[in-house]
C-alpha positions in Angstrom: 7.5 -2.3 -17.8 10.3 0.1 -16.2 9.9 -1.0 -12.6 13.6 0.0 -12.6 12.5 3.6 -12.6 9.6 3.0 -9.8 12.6 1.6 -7.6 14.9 5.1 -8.0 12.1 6.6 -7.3 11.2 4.8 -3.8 14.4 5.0 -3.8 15.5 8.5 -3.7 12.1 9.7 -1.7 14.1 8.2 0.9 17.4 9.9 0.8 18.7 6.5 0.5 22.3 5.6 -1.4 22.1 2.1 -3.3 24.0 0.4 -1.1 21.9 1.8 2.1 19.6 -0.1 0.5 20.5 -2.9 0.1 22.0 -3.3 3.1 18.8 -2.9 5.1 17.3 -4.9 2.7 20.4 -7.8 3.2 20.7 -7.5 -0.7 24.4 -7.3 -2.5 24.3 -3.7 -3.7 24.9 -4.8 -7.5 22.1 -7.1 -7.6 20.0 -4.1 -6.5 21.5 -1.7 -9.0 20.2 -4.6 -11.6 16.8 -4.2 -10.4 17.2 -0.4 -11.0 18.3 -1.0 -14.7 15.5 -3.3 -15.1 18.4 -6.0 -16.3 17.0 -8.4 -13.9 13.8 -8.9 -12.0 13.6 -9.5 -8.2 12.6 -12.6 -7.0 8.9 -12.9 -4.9 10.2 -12.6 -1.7 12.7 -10.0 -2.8 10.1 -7.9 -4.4 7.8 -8.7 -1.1 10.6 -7.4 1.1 11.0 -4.0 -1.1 7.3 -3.4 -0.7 7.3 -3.8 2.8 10.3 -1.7 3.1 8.2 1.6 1.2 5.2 0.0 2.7 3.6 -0.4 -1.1 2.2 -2.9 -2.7 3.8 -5.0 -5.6 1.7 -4.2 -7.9 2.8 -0.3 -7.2 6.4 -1.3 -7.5 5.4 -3.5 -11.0 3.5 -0.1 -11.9 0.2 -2.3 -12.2 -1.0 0.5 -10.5 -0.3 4.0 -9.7 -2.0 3.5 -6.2 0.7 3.2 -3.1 -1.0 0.9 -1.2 -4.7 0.4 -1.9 -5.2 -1.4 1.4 -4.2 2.1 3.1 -7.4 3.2 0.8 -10.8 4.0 2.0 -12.5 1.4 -0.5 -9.6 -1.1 -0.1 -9.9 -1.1 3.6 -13.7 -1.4 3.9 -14.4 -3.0 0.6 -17.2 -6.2 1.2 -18.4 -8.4 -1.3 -22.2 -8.4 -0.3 -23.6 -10.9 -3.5 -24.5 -12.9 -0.5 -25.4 -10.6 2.4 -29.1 -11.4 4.0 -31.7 -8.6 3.7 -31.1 -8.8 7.6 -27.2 -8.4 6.7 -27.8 -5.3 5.0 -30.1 -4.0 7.9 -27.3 -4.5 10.4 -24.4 -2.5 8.1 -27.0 0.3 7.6 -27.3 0.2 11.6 -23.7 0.2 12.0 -23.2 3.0 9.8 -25.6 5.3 11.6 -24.2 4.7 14.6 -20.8 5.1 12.8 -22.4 8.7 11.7 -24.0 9.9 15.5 -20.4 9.4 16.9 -19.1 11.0 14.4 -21.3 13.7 14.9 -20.7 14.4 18.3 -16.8 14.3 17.8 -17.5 17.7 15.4 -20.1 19.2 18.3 -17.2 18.9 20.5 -14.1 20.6 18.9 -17.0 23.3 17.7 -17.4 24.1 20.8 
């Protein structure tokens, strides 16, 4: 795992020196450069307080996965587990969603007009 390299990266797409960093991050600059090196690992709340700096998930910083923040994603922000949703639960989404869709609808027929 070269979380190391994930870390530069955040890094650098913010212009920021290492020791920028790691001040705003109330890290000693050489502890962070370790990270960086992948010759240590941060600790949880460390790594927590990186992802909330890049506003990304751990996993993205681990390279679990390549997505940035999957709560930020359409299916990670309205995902449901429905195994035990009603037939009259299912009924009620499927209103929702029209309703969802007429709104939606007339938000277009405005700005075409």
């Amino acid at each position: 795992m070269d979380y190391g390299k994930r870390l530069k990266s955040l890094r650098d797409s913010r212009n920021l020196s290492q020791q920028e960093l790691a001040d705003r991050l109330q890290l000693n600059r050489s502890t962070y450069a370790r990270y960086e090196l992948n010759q240590t690992q941060p600790d949880l709340d460390t790594l927590k307080k990186i992802a909330d700096f890049y506003d990304v998930s751990v996993d993205y910083i681990m390279e679990r996965t390549d997505v940035r923040n999957p709560e930020k994603q359409p299916e990670g922000r309205f995902f449901f587990n429905l195994d035990d949703a009603t037939e009259e639960d299912l009924e009620d989404l499927e209103d929702m969603f029209e309703i969802l869709k007429r709104r939606k609808q007339k938000r277009e027929n405005k700005h075409s007009e």
